[in-house]
C-alpha positions in Angstrom: 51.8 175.6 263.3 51.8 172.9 266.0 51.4 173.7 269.6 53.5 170.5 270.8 56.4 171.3 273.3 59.3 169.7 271.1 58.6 171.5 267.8 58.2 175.1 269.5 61.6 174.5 271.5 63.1 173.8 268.0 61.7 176.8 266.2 63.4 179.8 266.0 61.2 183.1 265.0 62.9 185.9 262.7 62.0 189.5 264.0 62.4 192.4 261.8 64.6 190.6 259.3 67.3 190.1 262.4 69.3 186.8 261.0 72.2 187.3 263.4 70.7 186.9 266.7 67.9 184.2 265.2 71.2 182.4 264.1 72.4 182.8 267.5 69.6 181.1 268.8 69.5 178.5 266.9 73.0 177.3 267.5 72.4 177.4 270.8 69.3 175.3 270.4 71.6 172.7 268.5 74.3 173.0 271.2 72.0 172.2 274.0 70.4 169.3 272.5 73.6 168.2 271.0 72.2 167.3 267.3 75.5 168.6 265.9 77.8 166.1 267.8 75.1 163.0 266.9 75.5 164.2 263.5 79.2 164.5 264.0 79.2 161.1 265.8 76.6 159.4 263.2 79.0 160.6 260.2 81.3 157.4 259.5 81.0 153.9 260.4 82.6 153.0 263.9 83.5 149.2 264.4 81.7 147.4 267.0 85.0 147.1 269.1 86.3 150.5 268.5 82.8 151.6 269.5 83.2 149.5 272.6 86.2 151.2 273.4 84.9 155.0 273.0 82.1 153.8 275.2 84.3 153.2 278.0 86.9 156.0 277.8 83.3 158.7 278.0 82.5 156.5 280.6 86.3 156.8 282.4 86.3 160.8 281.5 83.0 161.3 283.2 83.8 159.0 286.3 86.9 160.9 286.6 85.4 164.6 286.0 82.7 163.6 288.8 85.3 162.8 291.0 87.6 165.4 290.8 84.9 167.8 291.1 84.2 165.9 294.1 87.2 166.6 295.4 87.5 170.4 294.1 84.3 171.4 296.0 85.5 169.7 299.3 88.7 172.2 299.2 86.5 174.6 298.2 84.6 174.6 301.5 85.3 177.2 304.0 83.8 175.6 307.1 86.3 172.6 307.5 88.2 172.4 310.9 92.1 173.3 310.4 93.6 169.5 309.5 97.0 171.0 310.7 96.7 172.8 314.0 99.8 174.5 315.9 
């Protein structure tokens, strides 16, 4: 068996003939790394423009989760002076 990093991180050991939680495991491996989704993704041909166009919108999804997390951990914040005083 190989000692390298990326093949023991993939390999998922079965103790005392315990499928469930090895099954477990390895889901969550696939999850992490996201070989499901690639596979998923990888599955039918995507035109160049449509491609293009997915591209962007994960690109718009993420710019806008950023920001609105931005914006949800500023109101979050307990320590900001009172914008309303009486």
């Amino acid at each position: 068996m190989s000692r390298h990093f990326r093949f023991i991180s993939r390999t998922v050991f079965v103790k005392n003939n315990n499928f469930e939680s090895a099954l477990t495991n390895l889901n969550r491996i696939t999850r992490n790394d996201k070989i499901a989704a690639a596979i998923r993704r990888n599955e039918y041909y995507i035109k160049p423009c449509e491609r293009r166009k997915q591209v962007d919108l994960e690109r718009a999804k993420r710019m806008y989760g950023a920001g609105m997390a931005k914006k949800v951990n500023f109101l979050m914040r307990k320590s900001r002076p009172n914008p309303f005083p009486r």
